[in-house]
N, C-alpha and C positions, 0 to 999 in steps of 0.2 A: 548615484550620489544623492544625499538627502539634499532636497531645495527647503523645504518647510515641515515644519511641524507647529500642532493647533493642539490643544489641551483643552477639556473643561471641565472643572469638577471631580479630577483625581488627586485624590489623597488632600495634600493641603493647596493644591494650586486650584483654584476658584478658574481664572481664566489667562490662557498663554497663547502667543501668537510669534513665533520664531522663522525667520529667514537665516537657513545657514549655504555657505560658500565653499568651495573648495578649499584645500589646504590644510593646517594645525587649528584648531580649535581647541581654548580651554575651557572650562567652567571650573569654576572655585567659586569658592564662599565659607562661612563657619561653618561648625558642624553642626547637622539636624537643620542646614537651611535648604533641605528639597534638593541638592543636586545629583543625587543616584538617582530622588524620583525622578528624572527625565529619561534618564537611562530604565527604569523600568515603565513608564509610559511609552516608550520608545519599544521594547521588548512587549507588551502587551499590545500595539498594534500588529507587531510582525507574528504573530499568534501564540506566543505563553497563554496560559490558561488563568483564571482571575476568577475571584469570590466579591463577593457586596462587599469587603471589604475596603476595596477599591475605590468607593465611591466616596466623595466627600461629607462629612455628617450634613446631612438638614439638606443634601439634592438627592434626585429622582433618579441621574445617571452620572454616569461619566465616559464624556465622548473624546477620543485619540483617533487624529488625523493626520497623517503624514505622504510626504509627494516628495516623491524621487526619480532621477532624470535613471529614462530604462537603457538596456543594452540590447543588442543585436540576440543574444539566447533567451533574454529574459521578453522581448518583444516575441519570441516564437511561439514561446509557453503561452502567452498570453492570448494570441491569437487562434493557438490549437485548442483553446478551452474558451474562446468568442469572450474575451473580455478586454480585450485591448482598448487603449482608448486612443481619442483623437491626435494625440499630439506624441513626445516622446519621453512623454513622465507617466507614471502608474500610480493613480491615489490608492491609498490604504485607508483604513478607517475600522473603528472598532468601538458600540457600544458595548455596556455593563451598566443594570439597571439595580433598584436599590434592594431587590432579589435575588441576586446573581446570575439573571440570567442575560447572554448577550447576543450579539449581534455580530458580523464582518463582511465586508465591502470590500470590492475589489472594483478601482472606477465605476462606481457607482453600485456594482449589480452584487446581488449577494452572493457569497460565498462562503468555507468551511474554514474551520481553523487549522487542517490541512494543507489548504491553499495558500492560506495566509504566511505559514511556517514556510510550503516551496517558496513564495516569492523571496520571503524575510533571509533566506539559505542565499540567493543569487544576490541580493542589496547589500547586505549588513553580517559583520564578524565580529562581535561582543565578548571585551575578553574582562570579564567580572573579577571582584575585588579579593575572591575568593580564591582566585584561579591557581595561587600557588599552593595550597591545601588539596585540592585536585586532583592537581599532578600528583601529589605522591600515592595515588590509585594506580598498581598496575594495568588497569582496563584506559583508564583516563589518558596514560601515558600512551600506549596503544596506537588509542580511537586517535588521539590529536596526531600521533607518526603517519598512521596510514594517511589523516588528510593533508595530511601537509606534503605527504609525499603522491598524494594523489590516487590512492591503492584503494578509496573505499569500497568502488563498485566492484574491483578485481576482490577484497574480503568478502566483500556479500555473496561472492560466488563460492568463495571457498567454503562457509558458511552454509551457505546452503547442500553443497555436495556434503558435507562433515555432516548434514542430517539424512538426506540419503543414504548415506552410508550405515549411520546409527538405524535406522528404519530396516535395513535388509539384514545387520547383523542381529538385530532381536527378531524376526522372521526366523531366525536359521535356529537360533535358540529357542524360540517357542515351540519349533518343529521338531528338535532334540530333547525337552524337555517334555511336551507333550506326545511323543509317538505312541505311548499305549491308547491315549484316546481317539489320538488319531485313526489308528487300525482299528480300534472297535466301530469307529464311527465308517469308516470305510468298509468294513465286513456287514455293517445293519446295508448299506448304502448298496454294494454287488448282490445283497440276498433281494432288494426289494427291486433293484433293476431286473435281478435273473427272473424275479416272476411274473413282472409286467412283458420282457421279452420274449417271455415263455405263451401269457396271453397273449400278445402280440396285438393291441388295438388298435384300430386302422380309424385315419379321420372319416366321419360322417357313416362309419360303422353302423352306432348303435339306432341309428332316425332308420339306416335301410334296413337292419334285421326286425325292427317291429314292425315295418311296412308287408315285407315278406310273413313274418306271424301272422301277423292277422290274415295275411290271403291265404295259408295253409290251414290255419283251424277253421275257413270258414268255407273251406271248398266246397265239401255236400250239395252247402249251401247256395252257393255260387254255380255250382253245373246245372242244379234242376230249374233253380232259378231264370238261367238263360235259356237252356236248352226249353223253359214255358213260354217265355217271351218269344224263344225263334221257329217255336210250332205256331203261335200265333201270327207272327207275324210274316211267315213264308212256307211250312209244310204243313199245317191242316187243313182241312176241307171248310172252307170260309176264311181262312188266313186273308188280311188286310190285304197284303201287297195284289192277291188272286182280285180280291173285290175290287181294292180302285183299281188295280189293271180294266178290270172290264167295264168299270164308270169310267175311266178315259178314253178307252175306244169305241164306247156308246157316243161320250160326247163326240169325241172328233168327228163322226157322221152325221150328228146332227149340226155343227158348225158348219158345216159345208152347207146345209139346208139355211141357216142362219145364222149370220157371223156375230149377232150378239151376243153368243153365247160363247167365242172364245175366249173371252176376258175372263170366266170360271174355269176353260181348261188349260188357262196360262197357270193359275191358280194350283191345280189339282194337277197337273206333268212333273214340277218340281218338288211335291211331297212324295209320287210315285216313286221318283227318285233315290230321293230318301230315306225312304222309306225301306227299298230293294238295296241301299250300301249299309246300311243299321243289319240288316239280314245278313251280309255275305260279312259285316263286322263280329257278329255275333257266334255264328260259325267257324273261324277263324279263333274265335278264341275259348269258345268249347272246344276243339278239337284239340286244343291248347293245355286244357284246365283238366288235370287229371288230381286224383287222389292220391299223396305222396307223404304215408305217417312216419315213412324212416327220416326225409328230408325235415320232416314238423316236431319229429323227437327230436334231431341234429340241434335245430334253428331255437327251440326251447332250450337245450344244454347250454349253446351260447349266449344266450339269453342271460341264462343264470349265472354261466362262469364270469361275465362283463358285471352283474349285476354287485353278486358279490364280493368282486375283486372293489367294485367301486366305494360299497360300502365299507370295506375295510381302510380305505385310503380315505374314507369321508368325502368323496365329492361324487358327483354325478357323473356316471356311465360312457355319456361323452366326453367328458373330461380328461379319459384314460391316458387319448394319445398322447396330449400334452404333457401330463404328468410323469409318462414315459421320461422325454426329455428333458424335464426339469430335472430329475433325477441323475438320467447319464452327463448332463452338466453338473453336477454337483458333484458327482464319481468324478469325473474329468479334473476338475478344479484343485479335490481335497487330493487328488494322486500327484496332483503337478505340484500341490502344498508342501506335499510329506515326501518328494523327491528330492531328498537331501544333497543328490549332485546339483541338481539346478538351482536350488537354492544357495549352495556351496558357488555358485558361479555367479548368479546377482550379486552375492554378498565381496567377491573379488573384484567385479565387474566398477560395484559402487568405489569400491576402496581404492583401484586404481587411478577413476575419477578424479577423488578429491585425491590424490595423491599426486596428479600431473599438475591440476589447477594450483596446491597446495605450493609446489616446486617452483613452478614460477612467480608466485607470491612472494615466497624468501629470495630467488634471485633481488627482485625489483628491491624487494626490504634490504637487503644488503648494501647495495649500488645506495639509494637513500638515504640509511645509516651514518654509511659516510660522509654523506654532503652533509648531512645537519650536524654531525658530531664536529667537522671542520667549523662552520657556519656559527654555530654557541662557541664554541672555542674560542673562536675571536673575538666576538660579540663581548664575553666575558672580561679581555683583558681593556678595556675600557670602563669596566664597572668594578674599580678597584678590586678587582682578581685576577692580578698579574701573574701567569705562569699556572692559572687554573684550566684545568679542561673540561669536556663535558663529551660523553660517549655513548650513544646508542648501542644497549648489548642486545644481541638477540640471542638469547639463550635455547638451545636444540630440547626438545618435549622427546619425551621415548614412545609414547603416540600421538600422534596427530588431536590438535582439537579443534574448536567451530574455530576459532581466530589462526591457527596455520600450525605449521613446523615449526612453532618457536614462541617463547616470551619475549615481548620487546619492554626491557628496563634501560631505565634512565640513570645511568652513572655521571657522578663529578667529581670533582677533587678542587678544594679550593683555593689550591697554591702551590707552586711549584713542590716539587720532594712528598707530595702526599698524592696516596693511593685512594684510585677514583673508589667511591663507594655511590650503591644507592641512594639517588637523591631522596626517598622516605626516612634515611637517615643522616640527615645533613641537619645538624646541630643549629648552627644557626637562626636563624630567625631571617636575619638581613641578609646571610648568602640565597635562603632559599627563594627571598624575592628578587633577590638580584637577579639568579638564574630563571625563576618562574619569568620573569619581566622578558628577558633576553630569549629567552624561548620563544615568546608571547611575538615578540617584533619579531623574530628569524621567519616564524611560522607564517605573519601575517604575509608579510615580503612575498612569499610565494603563493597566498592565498588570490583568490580570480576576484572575491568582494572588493567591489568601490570604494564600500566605508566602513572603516574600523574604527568599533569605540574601544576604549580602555575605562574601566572605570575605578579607579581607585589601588590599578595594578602597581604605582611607586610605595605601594605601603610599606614601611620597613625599609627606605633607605634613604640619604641626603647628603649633602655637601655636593661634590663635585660629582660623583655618580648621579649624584640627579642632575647636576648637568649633561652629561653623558646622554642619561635617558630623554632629556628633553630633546637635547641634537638629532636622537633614533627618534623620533618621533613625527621630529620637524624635518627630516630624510623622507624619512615613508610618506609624508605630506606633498611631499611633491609630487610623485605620482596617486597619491589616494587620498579619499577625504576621511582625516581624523579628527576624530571627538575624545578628548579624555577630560574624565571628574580628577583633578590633581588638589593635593595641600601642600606640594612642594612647589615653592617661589623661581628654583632652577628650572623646572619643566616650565611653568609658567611664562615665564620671559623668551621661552622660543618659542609661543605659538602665534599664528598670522594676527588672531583673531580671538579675544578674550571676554567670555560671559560671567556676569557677577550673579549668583545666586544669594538672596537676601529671604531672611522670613520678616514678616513685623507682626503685629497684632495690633490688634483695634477692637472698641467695644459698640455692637452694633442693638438692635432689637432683639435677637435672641443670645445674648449676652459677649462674653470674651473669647474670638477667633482670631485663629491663627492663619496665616496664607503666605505663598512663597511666590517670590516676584525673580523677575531674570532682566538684567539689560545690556546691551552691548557697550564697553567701556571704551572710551577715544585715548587718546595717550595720557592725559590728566590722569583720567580715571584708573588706567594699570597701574601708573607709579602709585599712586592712595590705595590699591589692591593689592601691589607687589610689596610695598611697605608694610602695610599690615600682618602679610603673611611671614615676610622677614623678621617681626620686631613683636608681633603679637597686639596685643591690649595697648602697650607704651609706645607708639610713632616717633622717634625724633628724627633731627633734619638728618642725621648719618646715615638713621634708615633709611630715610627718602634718597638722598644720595647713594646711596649700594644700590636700591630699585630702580633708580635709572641710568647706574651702569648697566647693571643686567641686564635691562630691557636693553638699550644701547648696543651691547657686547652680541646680544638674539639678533636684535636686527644685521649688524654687521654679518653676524654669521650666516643668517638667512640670504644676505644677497650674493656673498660669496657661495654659497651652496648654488643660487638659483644661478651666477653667468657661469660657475665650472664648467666644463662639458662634459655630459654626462656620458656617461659607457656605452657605448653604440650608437650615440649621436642620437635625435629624438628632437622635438619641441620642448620649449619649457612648459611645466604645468601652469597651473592657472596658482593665483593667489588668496586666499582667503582676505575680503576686506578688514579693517582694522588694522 
């Protein structure tokens, strides 16, 4: 429920400070005195999108802040996204600067115009002046059946499988349309696999065949090489290992004579050592290292067939294996593509999908249909359309689309003996807001928002229907809090609580401004309001008299509404002051 609303600097209202209550709520005034702008200051906190237009000439911004008592879902959201605040109201707030660019708040901490819109979805159901123009959009009709019947998230599903579906059945057709290129592309694809498999490159391949290269072309080199080092250092005559052999067992006899001189054949036993395992190493793999040019042609060929192979592929020699399998994944992929059964069986797979989801969407649609086609039915025969109907058709689609099995159109009929038609073609003017109106309350009735505004939805009708509509109004007030912009004096006189929207003008320093003021009217003030609005420009006392039976006639009817007991028993609501 809104508790307040603060204003400053939009459009023509300079500065507003509003307490509202539960219950009926009116605002009236002339016309062009500010009372939609509250309804669109109201809509521009709950996150609509806004220009510098917005702002009032000759200020910097224009700031909208509104606090409304939260709910048990709406407290979850808030807390799942750490913005909750202390108590059981949730501020809103939204600047617009005199560049358009803005700003939103959610208790204090910033947030997106996204969030703005979730919250503004659980608070607020705004049914604009326009509303009956709307309706006569098949999508508009639609969108407002499914919410009212609660179906939206169950469309969004249907919806989405209806593009899954669309997605697998252009796959299949791409695949039919495309097969010549498909199979060219797959025939370059099995030649360039057969040849890589043909080479067959092995990881870390091509590091070991140049390691082997080199030790083959350089054999020669390699055996006289060692076999010099291992005459020198163990079979010729002064070989190392012979000489210090016999300087350590010189020393050791002489250590015995004098033990100073161990500490040099501590020194010189562990190079003799080393000396004699370098020997029997070197042995070992001359005996090893032979000359092998069949093995060194082989190891060259391979050389060349990796080399080349690589070079035709553009990448580096090591590179092969991988390339390997990027390829037979690519074979793999374009064969599972161009497998017209499997793709034949996605495309069934998806279809049957949305076609389960779909089914049950029209059950629920159907079961719905009837309850609002009953629910406007009656609704209507109180708005001087006695014996008119109104009937949800849902007309069967020969295929499926994003929105279901079916078109849902709004049929009426506006009098008994006459055949319901389209309401896009319903002549009138004043049936089509009679019934846009009656729609408007059926809808709200089942809608979960706290607060519903109306703004300016009685357009195009009056007398005693607009009594009618005030009563639907002042009903729905008892369990919700409503706001409506009215110029009908019958709506007027049933609400709890009635705001006067006024312009004036005054001439200040930077010259003739305009501003719109709002205050809360006490019983004086309605009858001077309700007169006005009965009688126009000319007040006499008769007018004033009919404005406070009217008023009079609301109240009565209001308290009898509020001690009836109500259908399932329940608390009585609260009342809007005034």
């Amino acid at each position: 429920m809104l508790r307040s609303l603060s204003i400053r600097d939009f459009v023509i209202v300079d500065t507003l400070d509003l307490d509202f209550s539960a219950g009926f709520t009116v605002f009236t005034g002339e016309t062009g005195a500010g009372k939609s702008i509250l309804i669109d200051a109201l809509a521009l906190v709950l996150g609509e999108r806004a220009d510098a237009g917005v702002v009032r000439e000759g200020a910097a911004r224009a700031s909208i802040s509104a606090t409304f008592l939260t709910h048990p879902a709406l407290d979850a959201w808030l807390a799942e996204r750490e913005l909750a605040g202390d108590d059981d109201t949730v501020l809103l707030r939204r600047t617009v600067d005199a560049s358009g660019r803005g700003k939103a708040f959610i208790n204090g901490a910033a947030a997106t115009l996204a969030q703005l819109r979730e919250v503004g979805d659980q608070l607020v159901d705004i049914h604009g002046q326009h509303a009956h123009q709307q309706l006569l959009r098949p999508d508009a009709q639609r969108h407002l059946f499914d919410a009212h019947a609660g179906l939206t998230e169950q469309a969004g599903a249907v919806a989405e499988a209806w593009r899954a579906w669309r997605a697998a059945r252009a796959q299949r057709e791409a695949v039919e349309h495309q097969s010549r290129e498909m199979q060219l592309e797959r025939e370059r694809l099995e030649w360039q696999v057969g040849e890589l498999d043909k080479l067959a490159p092995q990881a870390g391949e091509w590091e070991e065949i140049q390691a082997e290269y080199n030790r083959l072309s350089h054999a020669a080199g390699l055996i006289d090489g060692s076999r010099a080092a291992l005459d020198a250092l163990s079979e010729s005559d002064g070989a190392v290992a012979s000489v210090l052999n016999g300087v350590v067992h010189r020393l050791q006899q002489l250590a015995d004579v004098d033990p100073g001189l161990r500490d040099v054949l501590a020194a010189l036993e562990p190079a003799l050592v080393q000396v004699e395992e370098a020997a029997h190493s070197l042995t070992r793999y001359v005996d090893r290292l032979e000359l092998d040019p069949e093995r060194l042609q082989a190891v060259e060929e391979r050389m060349q067939a990796l080399h080349t192979t690589a070079r035709k592929y553009r990448l580096p020699p090591e590179q092969l294996p991988d390339e390997l399998l990027a390829r037979k994944q690519q074979l793999d992929d374009l064969q599972a593509a161009q497998d017209i059964n499997k793709v034949l069986a996605r495309e069934a797979a998806a279809r049957a999908a949305y076609l389960t989801l779909a089914q049950h969407l029209s059950a629920a649609r159907k079961v719905a249909a009837a309850a609002l086609s009953a629910a406007v039915t009656d609704a209507m025969q109180g708005l001087s359309m006695a014996g008119g109907t109104f009937a949800v058709a849902l007309h069967p689609l020969e295929e499926g689309q994003s929105h279901g099995l079916e078109q849902v159109e709004f049929l009426v009929a506006g009098h008994a003996g006459v055949t319901a038609r389209p309401l896009a073609r319903v002549a009138s003017g004043g049936e089509l807001a009679r019934i846009s109106l009656a729609i408007s309350v059926i809808t709200s009735e089942a809608a979960p928002t706290p607060t519903l505004i109306f703004d300016e939805v009685d357009t195009g009708i009056g007398g005693a229907v607009a009594e009618v509509v005030g009563r639907r109004l002042q009903e729905l007030g008892r369990s919700r809090q409503v706001l409506c912009v009215t110029h009908l004096p019958q709506v007027a006189a049933q609400a709890g609580a009635h705001l006067l929207v006024s312009k004036e003008s005054k001439t200040d320093k930077a010259g003739a401004v305009t501003r719109s003021r709002i205050r809360l009217l006490d019983a004086e003030g309605r009858v001077s309001e309700t007169a006005r609005m009965l009688g126009g420009a000319t007040v006499t006392a008769t007018t004033v008299q009919h404005a406070e039976e009217m008023l009079a006639q609301g109240a009565r009817a209001a308290a009898q509404a509020a001690n009836a007991p109500r259908e399932g028993g329940g608390r009585k609501p609260r009342r809007a002051a005034g």
